[in-house]
N, C-alpha and C positions, 0 to 999 in steps of 0.2 A: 936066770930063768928064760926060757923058749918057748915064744905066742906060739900060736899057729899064724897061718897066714888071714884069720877074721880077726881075730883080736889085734897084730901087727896095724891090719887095716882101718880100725878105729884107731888105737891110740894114733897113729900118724895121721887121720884126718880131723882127729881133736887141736892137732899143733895149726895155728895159723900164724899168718907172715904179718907182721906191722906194715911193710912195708920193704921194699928194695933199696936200704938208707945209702948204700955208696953210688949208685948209678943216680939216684934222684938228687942227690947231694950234687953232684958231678953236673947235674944239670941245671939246679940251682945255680951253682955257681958260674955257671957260661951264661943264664939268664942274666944275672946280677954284673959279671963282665960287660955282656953286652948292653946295659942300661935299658931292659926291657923290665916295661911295668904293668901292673895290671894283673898280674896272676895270681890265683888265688893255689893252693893243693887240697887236694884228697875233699873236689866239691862233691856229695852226695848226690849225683845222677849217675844212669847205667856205666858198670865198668868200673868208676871212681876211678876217677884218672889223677896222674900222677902232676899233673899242674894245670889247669883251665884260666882259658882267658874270656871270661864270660861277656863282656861288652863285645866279641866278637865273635863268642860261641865257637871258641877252639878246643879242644882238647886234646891231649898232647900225654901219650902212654911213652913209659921208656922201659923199653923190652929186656931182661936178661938174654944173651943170647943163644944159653944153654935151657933155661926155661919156655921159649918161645920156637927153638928149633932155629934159627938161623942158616939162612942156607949158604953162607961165609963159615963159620966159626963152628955150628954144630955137630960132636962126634957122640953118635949112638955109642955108652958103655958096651962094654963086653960083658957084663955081666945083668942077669935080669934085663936083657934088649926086650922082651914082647912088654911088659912091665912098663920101660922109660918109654917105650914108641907110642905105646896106647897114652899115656901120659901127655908126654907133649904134642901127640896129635888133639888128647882134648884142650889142652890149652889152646891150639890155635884155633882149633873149630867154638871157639868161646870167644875168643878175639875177634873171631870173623862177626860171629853174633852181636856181641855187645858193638861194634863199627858200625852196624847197620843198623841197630836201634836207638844211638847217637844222632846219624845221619837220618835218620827219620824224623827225628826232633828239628833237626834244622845244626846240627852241630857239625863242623867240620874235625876230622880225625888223624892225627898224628902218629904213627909208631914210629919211634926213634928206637932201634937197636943198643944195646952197650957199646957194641966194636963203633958205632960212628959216635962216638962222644972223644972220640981221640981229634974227630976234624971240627972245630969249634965252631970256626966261620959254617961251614956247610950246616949244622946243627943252625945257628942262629936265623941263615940265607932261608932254610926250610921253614924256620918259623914266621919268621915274616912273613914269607911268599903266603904262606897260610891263611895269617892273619888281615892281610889287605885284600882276599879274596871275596867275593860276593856271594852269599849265601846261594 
């Protein structure tokens, strides 16, 4: 059978994500490497971020690179470009918002990409640096 393109457009906005299980996993486990404690995930404030360390009000998103637009890694399809552009330009301009309604709260904000979960140290150097910062 063939939606149109309204009906395409519900059933695909009825599908929601749990979650991005192999980047956050990936991240978990460089957390867990690196002997860092304290974090909690998927705390219910703006954004819902993908691991928060609440005694020091960090919060810390880990970006797919093709979902977020990456300006490393990301290649506009060829096919349906106005579609995927409108797309992930809303995602960042949603990213940018929920940052800053964080940061108004008093929250410092982390985006960690996928392509940097390959350099562990630098991923853990960022967190830190984060975390010892003064509100």
């Amino acid at each position: 059978m063939v939606e149109t393109q309204k009906q395409r457009s519900r059933i695909m906005g009825a599908v929601r994500s749990k979650n991005n299980l192999t980047t956050e996993i990936r991240l978990k486990h460089i957390l867990m490497q690196g002997k860092n404690k304290g974090w909690r995930r998927h705390l219910k404030i703006p954004g819902t971020p993908d691991f928060s360390f609440c005694k020091q009000k960090v919060a810390v998103f880990v970006d797919g690179c093709f979902w977020h637009g990456c300006p490393k890694c990301f290649r506009l399809p060829k096919q349906n470009r106005f579609f995927w552009k409108t797309k992930i330009e809303g995602n960042q301009r949603r990213d940018r918002s929920v940052n800053g309604r964080l940061r108004r709260m008093g929250w410092k904000v982390i985006r960690i990409r996928e392509c940097q979960l390959k350099n562990k140290r630098s991923v853990l150097e960022k967190i830190k640096r984060c975390k010892t910062l003064k509100g």
